[in-house]
VOMARKE-829904 format. One record per residue: x, y, z of N, C-alpha, C, O, CB in turn; chain. Coordinates in steps of 0.02 Angstrom, whole numbers, plus 32768, in hexadecimal, padded with zeros to 4 digits. Glycine has a CB too. Layout:
X  Y  Z  X  Y  Z  X  Y  Z  X  Y  Z  X  Y  Z  A
...
! end
This chain:
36A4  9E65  CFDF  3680  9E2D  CFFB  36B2  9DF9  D014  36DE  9DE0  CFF1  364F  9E0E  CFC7  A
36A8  9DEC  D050  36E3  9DB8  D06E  36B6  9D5F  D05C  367A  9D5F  D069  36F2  9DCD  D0E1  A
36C7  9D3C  D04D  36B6  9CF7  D035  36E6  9CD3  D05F  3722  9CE0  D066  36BE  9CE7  CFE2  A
36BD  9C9D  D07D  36F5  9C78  D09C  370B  9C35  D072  36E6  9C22  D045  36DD  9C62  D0E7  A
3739  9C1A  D07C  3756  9BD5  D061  3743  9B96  D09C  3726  9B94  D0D2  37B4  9BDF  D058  A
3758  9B76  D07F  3731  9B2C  D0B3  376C  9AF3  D091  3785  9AF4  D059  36BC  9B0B  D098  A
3777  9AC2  D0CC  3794  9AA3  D0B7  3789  9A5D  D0D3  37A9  9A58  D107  37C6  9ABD  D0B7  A
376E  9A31  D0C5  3750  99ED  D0D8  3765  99D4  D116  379E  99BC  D118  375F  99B8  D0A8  A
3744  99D5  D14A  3755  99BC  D180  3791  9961  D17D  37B9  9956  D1AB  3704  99B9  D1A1  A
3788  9935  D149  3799  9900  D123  37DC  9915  D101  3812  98FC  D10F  3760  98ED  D0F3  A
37D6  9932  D0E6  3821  9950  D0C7  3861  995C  D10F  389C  994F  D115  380C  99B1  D09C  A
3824  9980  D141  385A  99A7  D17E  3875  9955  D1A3  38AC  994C  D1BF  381F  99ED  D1CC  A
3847  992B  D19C  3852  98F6  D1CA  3882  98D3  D1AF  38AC  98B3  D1D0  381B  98CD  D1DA  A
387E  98D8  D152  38A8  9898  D133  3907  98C4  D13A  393D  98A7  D13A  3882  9881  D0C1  A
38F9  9916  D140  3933  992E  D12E  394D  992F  D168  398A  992D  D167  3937  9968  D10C  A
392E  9931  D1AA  394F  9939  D1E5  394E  98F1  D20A  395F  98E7  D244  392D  9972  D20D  A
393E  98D1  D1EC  3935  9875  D204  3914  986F  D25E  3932  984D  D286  39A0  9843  D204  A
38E2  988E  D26D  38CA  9899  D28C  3873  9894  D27A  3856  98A5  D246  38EB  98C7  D29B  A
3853  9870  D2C5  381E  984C  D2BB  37E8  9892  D2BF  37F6  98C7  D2D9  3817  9808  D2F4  A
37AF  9881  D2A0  3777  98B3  D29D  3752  98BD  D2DB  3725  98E7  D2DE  3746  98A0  D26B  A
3764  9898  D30E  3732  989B  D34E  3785  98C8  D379  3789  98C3  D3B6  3709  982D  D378  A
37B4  98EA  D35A  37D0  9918  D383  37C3  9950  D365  37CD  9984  D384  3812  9910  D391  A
37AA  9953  D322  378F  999C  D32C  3753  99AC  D330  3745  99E7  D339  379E  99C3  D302  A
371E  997A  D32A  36E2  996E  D35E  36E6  998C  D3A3  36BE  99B1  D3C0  36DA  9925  D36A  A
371C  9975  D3B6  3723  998B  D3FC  3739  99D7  D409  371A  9A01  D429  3757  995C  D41C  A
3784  99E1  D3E0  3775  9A45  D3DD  3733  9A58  D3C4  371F  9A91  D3D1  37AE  9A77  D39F  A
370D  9A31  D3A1  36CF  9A50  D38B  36A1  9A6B  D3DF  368B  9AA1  D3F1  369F  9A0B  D355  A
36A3  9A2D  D3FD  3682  9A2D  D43E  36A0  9A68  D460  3679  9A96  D46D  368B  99EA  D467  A
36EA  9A70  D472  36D2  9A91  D49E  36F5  9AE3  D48E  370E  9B0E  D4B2  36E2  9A6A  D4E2  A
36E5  9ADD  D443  36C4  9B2D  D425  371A  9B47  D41F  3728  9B7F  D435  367E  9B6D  D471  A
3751  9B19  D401  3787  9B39  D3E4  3794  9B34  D3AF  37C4  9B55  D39A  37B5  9B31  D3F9  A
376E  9B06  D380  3765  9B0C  D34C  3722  9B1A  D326  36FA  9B06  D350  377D  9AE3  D340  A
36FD  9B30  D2EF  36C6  9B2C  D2CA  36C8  9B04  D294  36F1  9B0B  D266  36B3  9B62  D2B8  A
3694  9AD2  D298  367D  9AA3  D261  3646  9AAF  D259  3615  9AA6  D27D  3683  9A62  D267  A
364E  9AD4  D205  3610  9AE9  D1D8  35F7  9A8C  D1AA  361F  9A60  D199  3635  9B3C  D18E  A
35B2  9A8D  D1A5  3597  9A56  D18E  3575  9A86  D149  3557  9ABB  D151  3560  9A2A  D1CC  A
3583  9A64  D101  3574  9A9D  D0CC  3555  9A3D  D0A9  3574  9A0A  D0B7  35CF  9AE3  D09B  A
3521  9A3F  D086  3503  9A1C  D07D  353A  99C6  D081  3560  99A8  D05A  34DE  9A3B  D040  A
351D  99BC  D0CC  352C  9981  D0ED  3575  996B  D0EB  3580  992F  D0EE  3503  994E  D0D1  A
359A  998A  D0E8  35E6  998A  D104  360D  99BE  D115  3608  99F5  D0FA  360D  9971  D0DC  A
3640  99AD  D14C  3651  99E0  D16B  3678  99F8  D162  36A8  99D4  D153  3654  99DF  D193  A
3685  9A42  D162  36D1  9A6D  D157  36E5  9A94  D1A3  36D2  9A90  D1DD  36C6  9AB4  D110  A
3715  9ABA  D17D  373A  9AEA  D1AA  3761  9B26  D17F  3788  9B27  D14F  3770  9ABD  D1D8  A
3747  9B4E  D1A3  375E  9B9D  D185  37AE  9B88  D16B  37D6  9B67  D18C  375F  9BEC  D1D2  A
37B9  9BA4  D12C  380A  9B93  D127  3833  9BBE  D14F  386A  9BAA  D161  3826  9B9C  D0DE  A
3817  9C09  D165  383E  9C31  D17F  3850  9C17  D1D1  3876  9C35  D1F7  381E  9C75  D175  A
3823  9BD1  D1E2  3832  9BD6  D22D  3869  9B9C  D225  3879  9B80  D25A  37EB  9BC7  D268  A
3886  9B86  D1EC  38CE  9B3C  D1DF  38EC  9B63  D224  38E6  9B4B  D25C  391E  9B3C  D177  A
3907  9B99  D219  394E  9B9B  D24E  3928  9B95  D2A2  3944  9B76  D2CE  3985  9BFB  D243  A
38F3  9BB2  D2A9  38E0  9B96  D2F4  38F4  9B37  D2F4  3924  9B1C  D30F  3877  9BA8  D302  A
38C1  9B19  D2CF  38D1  9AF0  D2CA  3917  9AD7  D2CF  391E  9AB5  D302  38B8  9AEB  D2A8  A
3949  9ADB  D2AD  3978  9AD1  D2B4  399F  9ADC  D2FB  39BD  9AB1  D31B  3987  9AEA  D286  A
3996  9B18  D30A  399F  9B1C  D359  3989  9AF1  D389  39B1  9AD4  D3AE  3988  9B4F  D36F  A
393F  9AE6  D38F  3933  9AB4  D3AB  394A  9A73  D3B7  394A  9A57  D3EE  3911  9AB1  D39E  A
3963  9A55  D374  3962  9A06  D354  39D0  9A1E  D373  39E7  99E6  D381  393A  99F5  D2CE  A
39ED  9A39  D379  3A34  9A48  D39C  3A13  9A3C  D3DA  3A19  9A00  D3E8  3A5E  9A97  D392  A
39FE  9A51  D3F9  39F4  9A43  D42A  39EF  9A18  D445  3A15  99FD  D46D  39DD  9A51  D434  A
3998  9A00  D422  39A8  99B4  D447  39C7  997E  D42B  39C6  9947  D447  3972  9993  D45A  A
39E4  998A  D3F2  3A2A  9941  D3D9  3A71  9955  D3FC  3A99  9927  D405  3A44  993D  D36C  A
3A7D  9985  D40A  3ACA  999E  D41C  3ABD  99A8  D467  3AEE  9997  D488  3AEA  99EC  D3F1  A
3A8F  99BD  D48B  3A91  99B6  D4CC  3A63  9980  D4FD  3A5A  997F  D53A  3A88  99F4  D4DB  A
3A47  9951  D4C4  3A1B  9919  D4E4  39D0  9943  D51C  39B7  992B  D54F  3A5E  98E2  D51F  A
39BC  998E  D4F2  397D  99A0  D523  393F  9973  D4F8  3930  995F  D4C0  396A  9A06  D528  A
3927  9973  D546  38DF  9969  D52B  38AC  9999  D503  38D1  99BD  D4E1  38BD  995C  D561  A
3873  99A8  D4F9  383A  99C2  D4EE  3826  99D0  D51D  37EA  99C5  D516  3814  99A6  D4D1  A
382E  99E7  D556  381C  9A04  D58E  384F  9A41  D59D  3840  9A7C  D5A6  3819  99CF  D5C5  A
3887  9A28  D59E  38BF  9A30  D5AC  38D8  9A64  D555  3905  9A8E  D55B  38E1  99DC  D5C4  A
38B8  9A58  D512  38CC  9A98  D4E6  38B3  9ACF  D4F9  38D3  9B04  D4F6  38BA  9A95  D4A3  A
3866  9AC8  D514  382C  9AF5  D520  3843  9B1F  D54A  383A  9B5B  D540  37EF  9AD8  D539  A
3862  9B0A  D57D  387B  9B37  D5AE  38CA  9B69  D5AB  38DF  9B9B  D5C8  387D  9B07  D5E7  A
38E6  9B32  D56E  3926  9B62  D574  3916  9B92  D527  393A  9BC4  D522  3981  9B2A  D573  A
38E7  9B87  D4F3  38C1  9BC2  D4C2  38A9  9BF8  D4E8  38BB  9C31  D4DB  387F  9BA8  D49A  A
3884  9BEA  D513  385A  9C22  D534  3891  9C4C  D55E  3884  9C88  D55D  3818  9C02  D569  A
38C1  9C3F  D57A  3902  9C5B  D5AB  3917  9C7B  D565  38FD  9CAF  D54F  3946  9C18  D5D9  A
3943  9C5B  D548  394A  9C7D  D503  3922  9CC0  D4EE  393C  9CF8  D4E7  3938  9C4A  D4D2  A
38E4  9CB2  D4E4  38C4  9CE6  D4D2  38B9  9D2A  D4F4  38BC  9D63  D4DC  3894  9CD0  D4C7  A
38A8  9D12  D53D  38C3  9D3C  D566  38F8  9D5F  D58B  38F2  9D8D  D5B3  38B3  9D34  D578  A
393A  9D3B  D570  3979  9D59  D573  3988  9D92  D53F  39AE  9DC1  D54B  39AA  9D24  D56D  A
3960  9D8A  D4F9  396F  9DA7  D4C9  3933  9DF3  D4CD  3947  9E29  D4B7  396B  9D6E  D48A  A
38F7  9DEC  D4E7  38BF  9E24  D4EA  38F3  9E53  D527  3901  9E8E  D51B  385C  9E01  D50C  A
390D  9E31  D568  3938  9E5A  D59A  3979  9E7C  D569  3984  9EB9  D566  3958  9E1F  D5DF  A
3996  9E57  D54D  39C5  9E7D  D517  39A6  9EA6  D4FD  39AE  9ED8  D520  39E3  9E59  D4E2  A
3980  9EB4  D4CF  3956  9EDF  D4AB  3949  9F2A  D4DF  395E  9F64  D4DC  390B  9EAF  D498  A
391A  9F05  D50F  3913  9F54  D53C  3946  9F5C  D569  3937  9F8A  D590  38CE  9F5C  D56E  A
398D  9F3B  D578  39C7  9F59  D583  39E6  9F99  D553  39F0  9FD4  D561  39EF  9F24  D582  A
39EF  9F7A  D522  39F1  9FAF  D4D3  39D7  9FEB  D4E9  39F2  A021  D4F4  39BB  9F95  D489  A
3998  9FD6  D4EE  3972  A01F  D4DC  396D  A03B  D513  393E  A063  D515  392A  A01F  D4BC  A
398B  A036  D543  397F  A068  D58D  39C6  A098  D580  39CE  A0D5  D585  3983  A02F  D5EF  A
3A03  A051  D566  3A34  A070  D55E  3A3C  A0B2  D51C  3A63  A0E1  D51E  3A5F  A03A  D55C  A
3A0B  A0A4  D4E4  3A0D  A0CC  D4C0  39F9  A10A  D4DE  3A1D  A13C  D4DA  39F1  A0B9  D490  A
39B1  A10A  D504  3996  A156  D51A  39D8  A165  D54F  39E0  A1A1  D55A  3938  A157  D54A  A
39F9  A145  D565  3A25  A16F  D5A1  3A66  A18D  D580  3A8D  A1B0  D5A0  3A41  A138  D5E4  A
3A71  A179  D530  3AA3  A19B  D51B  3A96  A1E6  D500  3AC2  A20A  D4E9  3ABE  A173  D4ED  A
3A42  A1FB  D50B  3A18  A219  D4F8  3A30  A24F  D529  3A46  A283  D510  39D5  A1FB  D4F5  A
3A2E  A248  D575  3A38  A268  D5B5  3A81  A259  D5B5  3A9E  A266  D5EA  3A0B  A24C  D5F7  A
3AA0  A245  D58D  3AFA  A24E  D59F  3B12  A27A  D575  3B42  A29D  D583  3B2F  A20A  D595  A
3AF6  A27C  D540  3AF7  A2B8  D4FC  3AFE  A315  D514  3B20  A33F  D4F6  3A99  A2AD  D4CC  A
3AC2  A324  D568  3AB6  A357  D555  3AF8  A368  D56D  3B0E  A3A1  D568  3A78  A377  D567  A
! end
């Protein structure tokens, strides 16, 4: 049985000194998830390191929230093109074998 952990949206704000209406805002536009478990909010513990990625971002390169959204999603899709690079290259070592 997988159980998830949660970790107070309040905790993330006091440990990362960062205001609650910025991850309101990854909440908005769907790069982060904020679970509400009787009337306060968490966040999956397993998603800290997205987070963390994010929060580099925009303290070390001054992006916006427009501007994470777009370079996550490039990201993500740089990494799915890696993936089925892999695997084309795997079946062709398949046809270099015979």
């Amino acid at each position: 049985m997988n159980k998830k952990t949660y970790i107070t949206l309040t905790n993330l704000c006091a440990h990362y000194q960062v205001d609650r209406s910025f991850f309101s805002n990854l909440n908005d536009y769907g790069l982060i998830k904020i679970e509400t478990i009787a009337q306060s909010q968490y966040i999956d513990k397993d998603k800290i390191s997205e987070i963390e990625k994010i929060l580099r971002i925009h303290n070390e390169l001054d992006v916006n929230i427009e501007g994470i959204d777009v370079i996550i999603n490039l990201l993500q899709k740089i990494e799915r093109l890696q993936n089925d690079l892999n695997s084309v290259k795997n079946r062709l070592r398949i046809y270099e074998d015979l």
